[in-house]
C-alpha distance (Angstrom), angle and dihedral (degrees) to the residues before:
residue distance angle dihedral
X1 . . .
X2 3.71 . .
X3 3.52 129.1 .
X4 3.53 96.4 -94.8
X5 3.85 96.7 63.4
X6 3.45 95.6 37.7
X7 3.62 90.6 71.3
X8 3.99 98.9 34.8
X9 3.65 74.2 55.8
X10 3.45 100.6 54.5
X11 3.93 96.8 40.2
X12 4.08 98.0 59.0
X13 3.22 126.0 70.2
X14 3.64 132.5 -93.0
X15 3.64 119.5 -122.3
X16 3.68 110.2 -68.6
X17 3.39 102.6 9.1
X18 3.84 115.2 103.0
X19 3.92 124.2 -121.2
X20 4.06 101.5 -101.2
X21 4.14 111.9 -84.5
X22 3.92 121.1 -96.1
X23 3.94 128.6 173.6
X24 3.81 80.9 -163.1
X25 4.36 87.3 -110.6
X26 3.55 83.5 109.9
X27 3.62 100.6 -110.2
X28 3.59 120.6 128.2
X29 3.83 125.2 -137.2
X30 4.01 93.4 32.8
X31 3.80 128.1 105.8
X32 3.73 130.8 -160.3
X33 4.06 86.0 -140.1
X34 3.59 130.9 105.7
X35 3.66 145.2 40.5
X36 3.58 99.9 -74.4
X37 3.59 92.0 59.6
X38 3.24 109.7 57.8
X39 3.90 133.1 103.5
X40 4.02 101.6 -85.7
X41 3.81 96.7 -122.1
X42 3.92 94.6 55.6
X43 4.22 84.9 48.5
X44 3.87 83.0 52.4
X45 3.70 93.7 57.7
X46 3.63 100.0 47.9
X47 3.80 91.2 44.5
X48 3.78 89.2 57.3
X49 3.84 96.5 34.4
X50 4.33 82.5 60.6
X51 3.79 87.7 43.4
X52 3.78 92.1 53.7
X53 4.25 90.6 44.8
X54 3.74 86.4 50.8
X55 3.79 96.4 46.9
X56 3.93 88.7 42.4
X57 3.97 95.7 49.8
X58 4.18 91.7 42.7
X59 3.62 91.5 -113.0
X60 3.94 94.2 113.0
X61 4.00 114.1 97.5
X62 4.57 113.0 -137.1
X63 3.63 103.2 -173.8
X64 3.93 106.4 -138.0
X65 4.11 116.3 -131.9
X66 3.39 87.1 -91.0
X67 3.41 106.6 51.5
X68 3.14 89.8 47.7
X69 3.84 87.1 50.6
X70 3.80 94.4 57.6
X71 3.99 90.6 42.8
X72 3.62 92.1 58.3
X73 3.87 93.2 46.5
X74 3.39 88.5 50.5
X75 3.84 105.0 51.2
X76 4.19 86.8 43.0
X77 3.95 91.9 41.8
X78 4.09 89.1 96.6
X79 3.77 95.3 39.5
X80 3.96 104.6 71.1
X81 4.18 87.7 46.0
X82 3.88 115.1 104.2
């Protein structure tokens, strides 16, 4: 092997190991992937697109009043002791 290969080698990737992540900013060790980076509007409309499909196939939880009631009373029950 000459010199030349050796290094071409060396610089791809062996199989299954992914090519190191770039967002093309030039900094190394960050990824344009994921939830968390995406532009906050286009998070917003996948958010409520999943909140619709939950609502829609009865999977969604809506607290009634008193539910909600007894939650409250609950969470606030150790406060007001002293």
């Amino acid at each position: 092997m000459t010199n030349e290969s050796q290094e071409q080698t060396r610089n791809e990737p062996s199989q299954g190991e992914s090519p190191s992540r770039s967002n093309g900013s030039g900094k190394s060790g960050t990824s344009n992937r994921g939830f968390a980076s995406m532009d906050k509007a286009r998070q917003r409309e996948i958010a409520s697109a999943g909140g619709r499909a939950a609502h829609q196939s009865g999977n969604a939880h809506e607290f009634t009043s008193e539910e909600a009631r007894r939650a409250g009373q609950q969470s606030h029950a150790g406060r007001n002791k002293r």
